[in-house]
Backbone of each chain as nested JSON, in Angstrom:
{
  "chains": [
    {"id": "A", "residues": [
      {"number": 1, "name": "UNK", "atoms": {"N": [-11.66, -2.161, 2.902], "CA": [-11.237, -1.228, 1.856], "C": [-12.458, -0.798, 1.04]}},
      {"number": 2, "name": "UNK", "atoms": {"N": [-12.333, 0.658, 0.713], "CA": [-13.842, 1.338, -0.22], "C": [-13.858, -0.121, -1.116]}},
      {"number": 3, "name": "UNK", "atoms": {"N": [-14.998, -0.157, -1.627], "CA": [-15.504, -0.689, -2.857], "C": [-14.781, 0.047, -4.307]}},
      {"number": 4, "name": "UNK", "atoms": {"N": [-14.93, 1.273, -4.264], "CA": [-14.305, 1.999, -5.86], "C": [-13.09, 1.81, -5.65]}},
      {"number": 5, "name": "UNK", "atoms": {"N": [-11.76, 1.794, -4.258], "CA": [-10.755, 1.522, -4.463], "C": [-10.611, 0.257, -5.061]}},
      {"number": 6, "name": "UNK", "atoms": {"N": [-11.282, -0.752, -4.32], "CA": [-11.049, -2.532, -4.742], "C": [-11.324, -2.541, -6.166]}},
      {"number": 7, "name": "UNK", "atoms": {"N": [-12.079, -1.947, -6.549], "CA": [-12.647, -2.116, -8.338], "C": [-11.344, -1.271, -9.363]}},
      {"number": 8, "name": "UNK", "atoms": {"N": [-10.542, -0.006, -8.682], "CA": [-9.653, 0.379, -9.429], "C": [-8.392, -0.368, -9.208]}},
      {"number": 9, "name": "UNK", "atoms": {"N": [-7.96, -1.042, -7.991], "CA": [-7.494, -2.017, -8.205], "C": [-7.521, -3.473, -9.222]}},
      {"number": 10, "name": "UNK", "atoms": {"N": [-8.044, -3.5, -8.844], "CA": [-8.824, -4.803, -10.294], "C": [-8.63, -4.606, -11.507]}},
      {"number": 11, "name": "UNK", "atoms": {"N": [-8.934, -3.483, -11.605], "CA": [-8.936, -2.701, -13.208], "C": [-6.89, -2.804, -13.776]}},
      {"number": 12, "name": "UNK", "atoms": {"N": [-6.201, -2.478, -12.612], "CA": [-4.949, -1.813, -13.09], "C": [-4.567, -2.715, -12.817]}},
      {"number": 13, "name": "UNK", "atoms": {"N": [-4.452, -3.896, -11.913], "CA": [-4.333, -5.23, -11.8], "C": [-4.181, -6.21, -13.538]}},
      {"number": 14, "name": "UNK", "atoms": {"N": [-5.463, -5.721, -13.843], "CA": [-5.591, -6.391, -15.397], "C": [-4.904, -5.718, -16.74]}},
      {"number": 15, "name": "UNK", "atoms": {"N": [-4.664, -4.277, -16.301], "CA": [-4.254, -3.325, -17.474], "C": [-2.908, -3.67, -17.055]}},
      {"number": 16, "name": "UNK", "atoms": {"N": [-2.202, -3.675, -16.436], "CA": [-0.676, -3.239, -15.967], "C": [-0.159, -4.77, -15.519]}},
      {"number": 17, "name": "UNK", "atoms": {"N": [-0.826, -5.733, -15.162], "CA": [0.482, -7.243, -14.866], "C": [0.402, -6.341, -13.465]}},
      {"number": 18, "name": "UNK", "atoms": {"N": [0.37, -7.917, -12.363], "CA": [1.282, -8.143, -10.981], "C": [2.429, -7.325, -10.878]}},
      {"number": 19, "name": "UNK", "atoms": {"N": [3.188, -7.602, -12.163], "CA": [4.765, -7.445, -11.371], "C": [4.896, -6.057, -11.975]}},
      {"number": 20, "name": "UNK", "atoms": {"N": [3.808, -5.135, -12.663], "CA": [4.469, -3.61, -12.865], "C": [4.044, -3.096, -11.222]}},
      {"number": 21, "name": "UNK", "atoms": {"N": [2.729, -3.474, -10.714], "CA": [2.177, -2.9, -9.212], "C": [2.867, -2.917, -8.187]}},
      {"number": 22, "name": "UNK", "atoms": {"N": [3.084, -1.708, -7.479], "CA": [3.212, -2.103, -6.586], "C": [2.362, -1.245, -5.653]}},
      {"number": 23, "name": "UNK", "atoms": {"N": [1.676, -1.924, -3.853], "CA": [0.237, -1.648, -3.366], "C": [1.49, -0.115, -2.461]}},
      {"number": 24, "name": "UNK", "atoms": {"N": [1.425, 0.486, -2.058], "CA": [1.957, 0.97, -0.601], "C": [0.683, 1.862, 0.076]}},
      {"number": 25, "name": "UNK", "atoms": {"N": [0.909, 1.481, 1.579], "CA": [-0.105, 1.832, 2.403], "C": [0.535, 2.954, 3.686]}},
      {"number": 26, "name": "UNK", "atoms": {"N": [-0.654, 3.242, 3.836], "CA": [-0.454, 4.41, 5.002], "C": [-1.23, 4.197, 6.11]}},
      {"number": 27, "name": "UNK", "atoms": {"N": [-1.289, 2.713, 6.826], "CA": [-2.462, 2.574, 7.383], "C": [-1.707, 3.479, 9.07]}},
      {"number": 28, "name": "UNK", "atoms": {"N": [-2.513, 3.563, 9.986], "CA": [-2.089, 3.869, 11.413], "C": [-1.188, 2.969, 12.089]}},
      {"number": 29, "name": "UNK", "atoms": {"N": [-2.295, 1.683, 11.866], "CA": [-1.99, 0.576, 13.079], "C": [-2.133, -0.959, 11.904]}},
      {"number": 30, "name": "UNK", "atoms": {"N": [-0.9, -1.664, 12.74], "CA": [-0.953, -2.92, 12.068], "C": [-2.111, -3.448, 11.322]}},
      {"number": 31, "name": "UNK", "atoms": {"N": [-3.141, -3.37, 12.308], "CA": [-4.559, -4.26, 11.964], "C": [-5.609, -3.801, 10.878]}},
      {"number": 32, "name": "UNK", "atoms": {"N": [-5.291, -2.549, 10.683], "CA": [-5.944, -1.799, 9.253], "C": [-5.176, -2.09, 8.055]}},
      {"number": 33, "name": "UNK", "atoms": {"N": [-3.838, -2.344, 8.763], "CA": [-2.688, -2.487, 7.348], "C": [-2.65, -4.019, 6.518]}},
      {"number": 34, "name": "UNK", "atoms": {"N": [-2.581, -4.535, 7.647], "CA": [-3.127, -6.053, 7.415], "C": [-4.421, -6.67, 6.301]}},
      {"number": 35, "name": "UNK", "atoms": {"N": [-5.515, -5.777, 6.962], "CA": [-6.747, -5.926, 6.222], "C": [-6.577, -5.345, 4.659]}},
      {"number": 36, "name": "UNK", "atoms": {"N": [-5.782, -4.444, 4.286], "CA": [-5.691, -3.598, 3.457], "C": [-4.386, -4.692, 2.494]}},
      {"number": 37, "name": "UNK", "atoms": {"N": [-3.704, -4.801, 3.263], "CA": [-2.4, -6.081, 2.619], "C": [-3.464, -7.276, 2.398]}},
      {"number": 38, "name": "UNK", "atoms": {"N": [-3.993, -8.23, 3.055], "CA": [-4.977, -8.922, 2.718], "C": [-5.706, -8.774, 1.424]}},
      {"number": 39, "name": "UNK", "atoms": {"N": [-6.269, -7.779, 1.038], "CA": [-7.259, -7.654, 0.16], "C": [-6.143, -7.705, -1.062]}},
      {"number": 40, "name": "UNK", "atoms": {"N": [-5.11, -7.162, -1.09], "CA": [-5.05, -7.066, -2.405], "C": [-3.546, -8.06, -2.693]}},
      {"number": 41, "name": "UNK", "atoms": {"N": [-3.425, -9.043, -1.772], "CA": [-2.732, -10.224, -1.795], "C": [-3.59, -11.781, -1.99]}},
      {"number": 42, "name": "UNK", "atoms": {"N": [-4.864, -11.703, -0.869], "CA": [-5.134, -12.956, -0.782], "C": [-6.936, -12.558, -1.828]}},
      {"number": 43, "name": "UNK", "atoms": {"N": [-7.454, -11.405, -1.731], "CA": [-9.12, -11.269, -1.582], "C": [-9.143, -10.445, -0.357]}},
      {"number": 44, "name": "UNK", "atoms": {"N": [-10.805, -9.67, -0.836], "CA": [-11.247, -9.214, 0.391], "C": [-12.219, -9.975, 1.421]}},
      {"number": 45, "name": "UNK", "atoms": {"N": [-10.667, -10.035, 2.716], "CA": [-11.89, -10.764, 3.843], "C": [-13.502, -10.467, 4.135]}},
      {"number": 46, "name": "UNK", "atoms": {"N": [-13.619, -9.652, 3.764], "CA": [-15.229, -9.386, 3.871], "C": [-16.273, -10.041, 3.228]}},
      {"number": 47, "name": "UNK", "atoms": {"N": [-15.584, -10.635, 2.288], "CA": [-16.007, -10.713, 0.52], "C": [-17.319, -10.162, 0.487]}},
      {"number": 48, "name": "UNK", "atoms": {"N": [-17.458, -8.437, 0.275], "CA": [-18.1, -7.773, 0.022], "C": [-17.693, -6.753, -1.687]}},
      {"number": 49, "name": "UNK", "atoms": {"N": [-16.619, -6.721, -1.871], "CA": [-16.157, -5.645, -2.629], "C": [-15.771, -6.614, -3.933]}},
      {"number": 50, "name": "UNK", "atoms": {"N": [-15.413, -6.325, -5.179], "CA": [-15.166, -7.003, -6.373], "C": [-13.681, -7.556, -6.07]}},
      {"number": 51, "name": "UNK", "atoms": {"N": [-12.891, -7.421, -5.168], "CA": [-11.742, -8.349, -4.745], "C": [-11.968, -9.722, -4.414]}},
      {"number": 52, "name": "UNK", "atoms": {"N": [-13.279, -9.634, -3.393], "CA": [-13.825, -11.017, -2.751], "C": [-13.095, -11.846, -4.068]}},
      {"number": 53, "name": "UNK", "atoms": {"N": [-12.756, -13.123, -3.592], "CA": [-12.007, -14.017, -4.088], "C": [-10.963, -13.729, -5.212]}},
      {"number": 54, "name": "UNK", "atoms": {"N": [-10.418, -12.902, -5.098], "CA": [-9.461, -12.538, -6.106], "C": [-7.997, -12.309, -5.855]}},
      {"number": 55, "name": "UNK", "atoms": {"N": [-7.081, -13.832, -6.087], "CA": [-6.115, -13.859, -5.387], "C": [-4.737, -13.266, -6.139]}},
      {"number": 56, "name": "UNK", "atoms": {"N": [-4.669, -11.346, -6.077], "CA": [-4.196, -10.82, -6.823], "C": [-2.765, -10.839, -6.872]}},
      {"number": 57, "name": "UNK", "atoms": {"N": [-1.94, -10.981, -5.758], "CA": [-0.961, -11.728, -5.062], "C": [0.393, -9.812, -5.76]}},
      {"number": 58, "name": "UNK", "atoms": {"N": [-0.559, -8.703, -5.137], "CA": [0.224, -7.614, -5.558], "C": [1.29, -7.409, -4.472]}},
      {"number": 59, "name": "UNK", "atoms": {"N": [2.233, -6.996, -4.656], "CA": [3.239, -6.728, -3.988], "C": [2.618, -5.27, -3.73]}},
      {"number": 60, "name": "UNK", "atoms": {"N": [3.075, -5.63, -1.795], "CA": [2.288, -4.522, -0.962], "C": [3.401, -4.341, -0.125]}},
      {"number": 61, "name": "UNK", "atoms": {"N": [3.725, -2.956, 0.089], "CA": [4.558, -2.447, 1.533], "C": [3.381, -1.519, 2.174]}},
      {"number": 62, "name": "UNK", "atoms": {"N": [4.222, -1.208, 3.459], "CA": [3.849, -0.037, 4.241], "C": [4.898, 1.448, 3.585]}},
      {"number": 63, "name": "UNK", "atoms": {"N": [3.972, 2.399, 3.401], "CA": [4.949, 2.878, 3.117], "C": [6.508, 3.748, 4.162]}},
      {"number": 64, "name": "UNK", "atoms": {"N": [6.337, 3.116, 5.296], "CA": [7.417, 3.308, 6.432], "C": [8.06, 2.211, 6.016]}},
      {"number": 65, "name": "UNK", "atoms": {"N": [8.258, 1.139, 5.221], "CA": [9.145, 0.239, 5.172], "C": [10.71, 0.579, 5.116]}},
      {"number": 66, "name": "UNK", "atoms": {"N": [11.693, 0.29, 5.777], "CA": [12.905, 1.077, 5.776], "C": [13.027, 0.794, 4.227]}},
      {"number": 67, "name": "UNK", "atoms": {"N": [12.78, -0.462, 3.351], "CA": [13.238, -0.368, 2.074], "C": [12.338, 0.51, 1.097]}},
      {"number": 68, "name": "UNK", "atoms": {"N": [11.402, 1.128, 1.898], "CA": [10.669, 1.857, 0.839], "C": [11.096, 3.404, 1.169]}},
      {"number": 69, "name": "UNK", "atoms": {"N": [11.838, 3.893, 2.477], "CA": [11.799, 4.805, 2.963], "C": [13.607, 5.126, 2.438]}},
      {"number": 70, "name": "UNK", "atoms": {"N": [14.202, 3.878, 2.224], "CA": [15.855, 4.452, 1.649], "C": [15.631, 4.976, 0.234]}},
      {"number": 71, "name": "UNK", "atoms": {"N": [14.676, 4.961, -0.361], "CA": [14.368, 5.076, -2.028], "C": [13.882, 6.619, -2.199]}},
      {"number": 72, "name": "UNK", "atoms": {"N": [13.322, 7.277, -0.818], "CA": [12.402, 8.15, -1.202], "C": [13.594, 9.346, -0.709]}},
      {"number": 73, "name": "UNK", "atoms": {"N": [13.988, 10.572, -1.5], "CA": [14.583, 11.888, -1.248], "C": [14.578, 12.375, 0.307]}},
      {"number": 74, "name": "UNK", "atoms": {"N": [15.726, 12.434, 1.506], "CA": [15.251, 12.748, 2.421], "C": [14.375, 14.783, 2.409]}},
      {"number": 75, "name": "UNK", "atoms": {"N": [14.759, 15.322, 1.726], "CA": [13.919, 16.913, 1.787], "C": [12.303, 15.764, 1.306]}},
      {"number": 76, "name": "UNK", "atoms": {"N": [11.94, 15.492, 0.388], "CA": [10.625, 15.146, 0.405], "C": [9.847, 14.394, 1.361]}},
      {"number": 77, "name": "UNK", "atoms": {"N": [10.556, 13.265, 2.176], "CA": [10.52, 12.118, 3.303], "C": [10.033, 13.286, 4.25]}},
      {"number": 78, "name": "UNK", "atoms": {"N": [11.035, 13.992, 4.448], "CA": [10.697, 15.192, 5.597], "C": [9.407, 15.845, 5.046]}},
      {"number": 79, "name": "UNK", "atoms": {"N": [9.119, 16.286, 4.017], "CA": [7.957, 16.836, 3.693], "C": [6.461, 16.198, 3.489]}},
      {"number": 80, "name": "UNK", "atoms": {"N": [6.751, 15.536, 3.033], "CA": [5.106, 14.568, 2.887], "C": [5.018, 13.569, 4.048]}},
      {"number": 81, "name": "UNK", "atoms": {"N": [6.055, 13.394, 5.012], "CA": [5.712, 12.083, 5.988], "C": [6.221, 12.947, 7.194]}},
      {"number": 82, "name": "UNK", "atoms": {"N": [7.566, 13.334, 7.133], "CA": [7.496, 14.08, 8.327], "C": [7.118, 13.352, 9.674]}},
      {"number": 83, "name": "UNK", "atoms": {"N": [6.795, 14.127, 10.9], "CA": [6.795, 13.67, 11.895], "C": [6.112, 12.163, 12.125]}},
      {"number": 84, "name": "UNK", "atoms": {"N": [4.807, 11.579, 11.097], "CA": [4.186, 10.544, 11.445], "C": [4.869, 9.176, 11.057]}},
      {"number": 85, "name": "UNK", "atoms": {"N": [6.488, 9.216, 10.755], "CA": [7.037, 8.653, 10.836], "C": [7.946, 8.291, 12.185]}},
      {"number": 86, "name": "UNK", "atoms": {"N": [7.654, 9.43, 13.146], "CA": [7.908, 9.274, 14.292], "C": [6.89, 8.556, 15.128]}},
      {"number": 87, "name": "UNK", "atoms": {"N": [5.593, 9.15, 14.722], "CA": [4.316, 9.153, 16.072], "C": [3.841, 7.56, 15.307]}},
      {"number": 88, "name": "UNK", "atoms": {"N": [3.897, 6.467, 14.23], "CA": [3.6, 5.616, 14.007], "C": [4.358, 4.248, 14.458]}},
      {"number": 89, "name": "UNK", "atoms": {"N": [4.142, 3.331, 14.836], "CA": [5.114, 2.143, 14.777], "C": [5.811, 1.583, 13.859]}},
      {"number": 90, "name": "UNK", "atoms": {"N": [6.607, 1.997, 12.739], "CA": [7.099, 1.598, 11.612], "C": [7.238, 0.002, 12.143]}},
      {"number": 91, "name": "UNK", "atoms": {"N": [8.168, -0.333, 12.689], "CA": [8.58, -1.918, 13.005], "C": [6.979, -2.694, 12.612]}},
      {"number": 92, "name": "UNK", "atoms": {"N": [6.404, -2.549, 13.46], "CA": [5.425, -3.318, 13.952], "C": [4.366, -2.988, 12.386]}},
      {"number": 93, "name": "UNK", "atoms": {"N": [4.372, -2.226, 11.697], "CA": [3.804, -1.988, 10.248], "C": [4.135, -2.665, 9.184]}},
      {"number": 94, "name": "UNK", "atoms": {"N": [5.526, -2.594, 9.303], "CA": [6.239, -3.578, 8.538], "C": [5.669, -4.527, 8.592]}},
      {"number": 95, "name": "UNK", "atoms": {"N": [6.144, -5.096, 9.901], "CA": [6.351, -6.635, 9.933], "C": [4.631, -7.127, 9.566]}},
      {"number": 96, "name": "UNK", "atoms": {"N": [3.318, -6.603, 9.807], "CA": [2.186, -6.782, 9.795], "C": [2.232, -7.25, 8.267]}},
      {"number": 97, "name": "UNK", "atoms": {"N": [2.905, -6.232, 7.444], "CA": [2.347, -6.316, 5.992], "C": [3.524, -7.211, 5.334]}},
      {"number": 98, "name": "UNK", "atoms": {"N": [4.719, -7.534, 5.908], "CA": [5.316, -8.894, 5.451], "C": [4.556, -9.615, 5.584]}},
      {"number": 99, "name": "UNK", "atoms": {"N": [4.28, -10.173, 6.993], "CA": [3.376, -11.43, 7.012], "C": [2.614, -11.768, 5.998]}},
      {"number": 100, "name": "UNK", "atoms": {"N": [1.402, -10.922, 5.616], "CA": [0.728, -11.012, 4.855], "C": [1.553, -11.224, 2.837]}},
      {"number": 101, "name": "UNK", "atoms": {"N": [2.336, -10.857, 2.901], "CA": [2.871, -11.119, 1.877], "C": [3.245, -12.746, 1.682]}},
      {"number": 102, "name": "UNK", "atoms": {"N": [4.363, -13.123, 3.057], "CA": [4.745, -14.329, 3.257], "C": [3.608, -15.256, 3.175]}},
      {"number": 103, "name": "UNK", "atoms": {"N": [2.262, -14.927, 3.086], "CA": [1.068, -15.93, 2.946], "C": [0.569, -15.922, 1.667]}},
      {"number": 104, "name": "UNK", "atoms": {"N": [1.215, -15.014, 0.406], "CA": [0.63, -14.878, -0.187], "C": [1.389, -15.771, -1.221]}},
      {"number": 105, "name": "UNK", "atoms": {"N": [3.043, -15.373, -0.889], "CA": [4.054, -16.3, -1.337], "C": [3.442, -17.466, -1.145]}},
      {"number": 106, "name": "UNK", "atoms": {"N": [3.403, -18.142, -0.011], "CA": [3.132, -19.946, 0.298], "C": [1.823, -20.047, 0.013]}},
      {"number": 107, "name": "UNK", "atoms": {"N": [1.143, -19.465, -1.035], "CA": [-0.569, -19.972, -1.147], "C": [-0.864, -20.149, -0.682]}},
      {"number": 108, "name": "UNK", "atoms": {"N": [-1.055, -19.734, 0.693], "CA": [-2.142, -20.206, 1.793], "C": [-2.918, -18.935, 1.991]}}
    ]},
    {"id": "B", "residues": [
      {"number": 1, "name": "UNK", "atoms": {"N": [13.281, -0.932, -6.148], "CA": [12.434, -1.24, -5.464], "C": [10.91, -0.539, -6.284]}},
      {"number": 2, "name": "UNK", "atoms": {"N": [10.908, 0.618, -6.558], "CA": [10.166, 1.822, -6.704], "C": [10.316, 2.014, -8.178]}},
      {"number": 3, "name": "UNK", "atoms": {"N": [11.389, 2.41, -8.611], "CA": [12.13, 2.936, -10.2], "C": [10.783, 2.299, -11.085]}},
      {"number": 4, "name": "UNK", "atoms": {"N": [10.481, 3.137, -11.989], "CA": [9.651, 2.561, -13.028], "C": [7.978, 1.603, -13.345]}},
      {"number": 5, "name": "UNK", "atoms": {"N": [7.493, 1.723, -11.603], "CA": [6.563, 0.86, -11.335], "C": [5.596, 1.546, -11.419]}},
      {"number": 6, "name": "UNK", "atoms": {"N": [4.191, 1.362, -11.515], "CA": [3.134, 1.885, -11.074], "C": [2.846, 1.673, -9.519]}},
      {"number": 7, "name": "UNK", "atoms": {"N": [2.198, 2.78, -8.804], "CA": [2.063, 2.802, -7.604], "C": [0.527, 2.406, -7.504]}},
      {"number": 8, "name": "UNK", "atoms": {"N": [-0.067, 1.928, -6.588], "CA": [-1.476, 2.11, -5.912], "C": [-1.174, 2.989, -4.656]}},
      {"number": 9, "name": "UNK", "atoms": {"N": [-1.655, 4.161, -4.685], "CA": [-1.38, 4.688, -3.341], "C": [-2.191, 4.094, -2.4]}},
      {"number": 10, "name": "UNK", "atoms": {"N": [-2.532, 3.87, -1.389], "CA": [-3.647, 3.453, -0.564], "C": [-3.525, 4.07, 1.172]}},
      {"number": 11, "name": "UNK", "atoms": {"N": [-3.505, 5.505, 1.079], "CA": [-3.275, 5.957, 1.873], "C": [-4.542, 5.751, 3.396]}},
      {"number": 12, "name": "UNK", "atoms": {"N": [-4.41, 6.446, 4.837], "CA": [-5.142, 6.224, 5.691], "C": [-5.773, 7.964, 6.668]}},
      {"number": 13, "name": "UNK", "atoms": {"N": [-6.795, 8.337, 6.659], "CA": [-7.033, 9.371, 6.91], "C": [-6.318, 10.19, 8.525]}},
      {"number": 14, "name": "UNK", "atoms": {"N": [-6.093, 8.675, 9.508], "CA": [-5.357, 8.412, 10.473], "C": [-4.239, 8.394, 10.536]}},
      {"number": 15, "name": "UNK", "atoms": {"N": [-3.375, 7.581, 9.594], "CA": [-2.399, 7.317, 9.072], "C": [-1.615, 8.135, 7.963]}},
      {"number": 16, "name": "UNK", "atoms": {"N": [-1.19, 7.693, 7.199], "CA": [-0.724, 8.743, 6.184], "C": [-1.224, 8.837, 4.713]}},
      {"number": 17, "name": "UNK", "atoms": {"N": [-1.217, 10.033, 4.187], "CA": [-2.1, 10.14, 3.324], "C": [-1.995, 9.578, 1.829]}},
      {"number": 18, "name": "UNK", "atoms": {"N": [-2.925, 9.77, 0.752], "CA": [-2.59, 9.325, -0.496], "C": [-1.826, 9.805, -1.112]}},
      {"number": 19, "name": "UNK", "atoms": {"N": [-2.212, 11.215, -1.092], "CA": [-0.745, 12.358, -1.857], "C": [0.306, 12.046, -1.146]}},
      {"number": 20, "name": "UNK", "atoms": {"N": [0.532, 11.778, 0.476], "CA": [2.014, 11.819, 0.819], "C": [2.822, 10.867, -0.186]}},
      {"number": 21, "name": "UNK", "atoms": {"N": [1.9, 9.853, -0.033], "CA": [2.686, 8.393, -0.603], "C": [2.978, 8.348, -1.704]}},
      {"number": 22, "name": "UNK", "atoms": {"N": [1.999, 9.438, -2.586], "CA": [1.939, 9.199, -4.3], "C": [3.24, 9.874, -4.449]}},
      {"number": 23, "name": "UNK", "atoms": {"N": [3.056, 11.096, -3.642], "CA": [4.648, 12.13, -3.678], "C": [5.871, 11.32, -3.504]}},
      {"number": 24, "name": "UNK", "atoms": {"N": [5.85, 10.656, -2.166], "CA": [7.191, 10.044, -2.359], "C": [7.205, 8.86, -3.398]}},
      {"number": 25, "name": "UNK", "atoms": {"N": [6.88, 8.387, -3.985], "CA": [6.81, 7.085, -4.796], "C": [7.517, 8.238, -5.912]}},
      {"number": 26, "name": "UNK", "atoms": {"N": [6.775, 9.421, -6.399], "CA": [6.974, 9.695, -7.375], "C": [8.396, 10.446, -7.381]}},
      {"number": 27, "name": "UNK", "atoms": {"N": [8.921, 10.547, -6.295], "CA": [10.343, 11.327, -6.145], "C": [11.538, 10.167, -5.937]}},
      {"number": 28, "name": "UNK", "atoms": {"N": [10.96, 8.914, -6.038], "CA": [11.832, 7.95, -5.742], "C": [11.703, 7.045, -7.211]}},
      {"number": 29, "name": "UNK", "atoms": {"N": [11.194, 7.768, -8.518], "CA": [11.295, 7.527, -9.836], "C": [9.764, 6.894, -10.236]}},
      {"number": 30, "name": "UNK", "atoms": {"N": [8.81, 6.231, -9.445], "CA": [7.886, 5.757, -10.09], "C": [6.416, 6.339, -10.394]}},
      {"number": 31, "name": "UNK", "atoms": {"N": [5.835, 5.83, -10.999], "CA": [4.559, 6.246, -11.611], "C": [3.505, 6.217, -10.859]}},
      {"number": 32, "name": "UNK", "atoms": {"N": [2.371, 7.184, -10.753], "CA": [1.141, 6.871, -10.041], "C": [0.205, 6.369, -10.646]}},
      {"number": 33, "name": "UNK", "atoms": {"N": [-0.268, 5.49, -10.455], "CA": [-1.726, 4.76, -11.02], "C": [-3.183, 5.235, -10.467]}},
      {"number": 34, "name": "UNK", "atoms": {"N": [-2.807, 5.172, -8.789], "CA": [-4.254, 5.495, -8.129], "C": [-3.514, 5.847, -6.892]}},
      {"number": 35, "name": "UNK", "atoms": {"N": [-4.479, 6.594, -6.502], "CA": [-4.539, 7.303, -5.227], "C": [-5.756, 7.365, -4.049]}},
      {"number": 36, "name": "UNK", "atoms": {"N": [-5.394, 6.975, -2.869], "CA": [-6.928, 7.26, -2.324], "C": [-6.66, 7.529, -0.81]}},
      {"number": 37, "name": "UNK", "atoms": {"N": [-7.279, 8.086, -0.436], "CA": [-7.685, 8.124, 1.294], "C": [-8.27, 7.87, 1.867]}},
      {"number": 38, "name": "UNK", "atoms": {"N": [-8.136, 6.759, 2.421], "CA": [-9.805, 6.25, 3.257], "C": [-9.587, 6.082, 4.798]}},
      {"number": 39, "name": "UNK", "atoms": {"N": [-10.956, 6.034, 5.001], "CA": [-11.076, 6.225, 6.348], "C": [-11.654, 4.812, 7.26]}},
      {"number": 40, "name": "UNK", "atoms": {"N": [-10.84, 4.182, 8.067], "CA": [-11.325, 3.211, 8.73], "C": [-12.03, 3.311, 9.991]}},
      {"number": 41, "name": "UNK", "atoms": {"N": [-13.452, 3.175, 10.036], "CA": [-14.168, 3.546, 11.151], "C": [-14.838, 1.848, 11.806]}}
    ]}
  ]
}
């Protein structure tokens, strides 16, 4: 994840409380989404960026999550996401960025 | 889920974008905080 994202994270992290945030992502593929759920659950694996060790423990979806996707207007759903809700693996997005949550729950 | 929260958008240049996400967050009642698009190479 950029460096200026991880640092404005941090910032709104401290201004706003855990439980006003919430992360949602648009990654392609599980393994970007993961890294991206990672950072702003456990630290950044890299520990390159001002996350490195910072166990922010934000509540992160994909934003294809069916529970994030029943919330959103279907005319807008169709408009801003549209087909790459077809051409993406929602399932397999999901479930990437639960995991990472479920680790963030059990402190590990 | 959404109602009343601040968002981090953290969109993917591959994937989907920051505005898409900020848009729907914000049509599903909540607030934007940040927005971004990045690119994983």
């Amino acid at each position: 994840m950029d460096l200026q994202s991880q640092d404005a994270i941090k910032r709104l992290a401290d201004q706003h409380g855990k439980d006003k945030l919430i992360v949602l992502l648009g990654a392609p593929d599980p393994e970007s989404a993961e890294i991206s759920a990672e950072t702003v659950v456990l630290g950044d694996p890299s520990y390159a960026g001002p996350l490195a060790g910072a166990q922010l423990g934000l509540a992160v979806h994909h934003v294809l999550d069916p529970e994030i996707r029943a919330e959103v207007p279907l005319d807008v759903w169709e408009e801003q996401i549209g087909v790459m809700a077809d051409v993406l693996n929602a399932e397999a997005l999901t479930a990437a960025v639960a995991a990472i949550r479920a680790r963030g729950a059990g402190g590990n | 889920m959404l109602k009343d929260k601040q968002i981090i958008a953290l969109g993917e240049r591959d994937g989907i974008s920051g505005p898409a996400i900020a848009a729907c967050a914000q049509a599903a009642g909540a607030a934007v905080a940040f927005i971004a698009t990045e690119c994983f190479v």
